[in-house]
N, C-alpha and C positions, 0 to 999 in steps of 0.2 A: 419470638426472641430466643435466642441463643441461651443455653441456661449449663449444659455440660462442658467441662472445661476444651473437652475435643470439637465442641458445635463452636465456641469463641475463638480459639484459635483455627479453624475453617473459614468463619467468617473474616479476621484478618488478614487470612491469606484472600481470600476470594477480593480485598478492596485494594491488596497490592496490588494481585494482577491484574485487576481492573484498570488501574492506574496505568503499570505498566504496555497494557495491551492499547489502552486509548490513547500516550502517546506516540505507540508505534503505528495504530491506525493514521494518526495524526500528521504524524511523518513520509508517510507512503503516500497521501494523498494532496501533500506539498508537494510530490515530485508529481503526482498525474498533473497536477494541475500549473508546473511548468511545464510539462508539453505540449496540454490544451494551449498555451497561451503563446506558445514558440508556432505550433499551428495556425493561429488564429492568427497571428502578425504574419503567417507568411514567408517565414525563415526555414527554410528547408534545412539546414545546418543545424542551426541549435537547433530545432525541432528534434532531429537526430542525434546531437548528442546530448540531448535532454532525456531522449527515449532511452542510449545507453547506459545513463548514469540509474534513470529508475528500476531498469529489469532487475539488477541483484536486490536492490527495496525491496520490492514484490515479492520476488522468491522467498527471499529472508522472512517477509509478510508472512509465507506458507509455512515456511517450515518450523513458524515461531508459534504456527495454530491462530493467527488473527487472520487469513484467508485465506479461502477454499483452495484447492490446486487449480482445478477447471478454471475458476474467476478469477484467477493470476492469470490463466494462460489467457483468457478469452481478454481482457482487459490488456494485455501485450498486443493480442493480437491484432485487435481492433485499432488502437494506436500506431502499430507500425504499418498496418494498413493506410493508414492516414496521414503517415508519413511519406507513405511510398509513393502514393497517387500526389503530391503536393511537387513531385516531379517531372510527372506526366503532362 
């Protein structure tokens, strides 16, 4: 437990950001999961501009420290890979 007045106020920073960070996690993975679902129907359109609307999410995701850079990129990439082949 928390007992110095710098460890209390640490700890209510750490449940802000907590907060903060989970509903940004929360947020970004409302958009992955409009493109899985623009995929899975079939829609090569919104699939694509379901993809455009998440990549600055993402990014924003990185550069907010809630994900990694690589696991932006590879999670773009994988996506518009799977956008791209739904044209094929």
């Amino acid at each position: 437990m928390a007992n110095s007045p710098q460890a209390k106020k640490r700890a209510r920073q750490n449940e802000a950001r907590f907060a903060v960070n989970k509903a940004r996690r929360s947020r970004i993975r409302t958009y992955l999961r409009k493109v899985e679902e623009a995929i899975a129907s079939g829609d090569q359109t919104a699939a694509a501009a379901a993809l455009k609307e998440t990549q600055p999410e993402l990014m924003r995701g990185v550069t907010k420290g809630v994900f990694h850079k690589n696991t932006a990129a590879r999670k773009m990439s994988r996506l518009s890979s799977r956008v791209k082949a739904m044209g094929a």
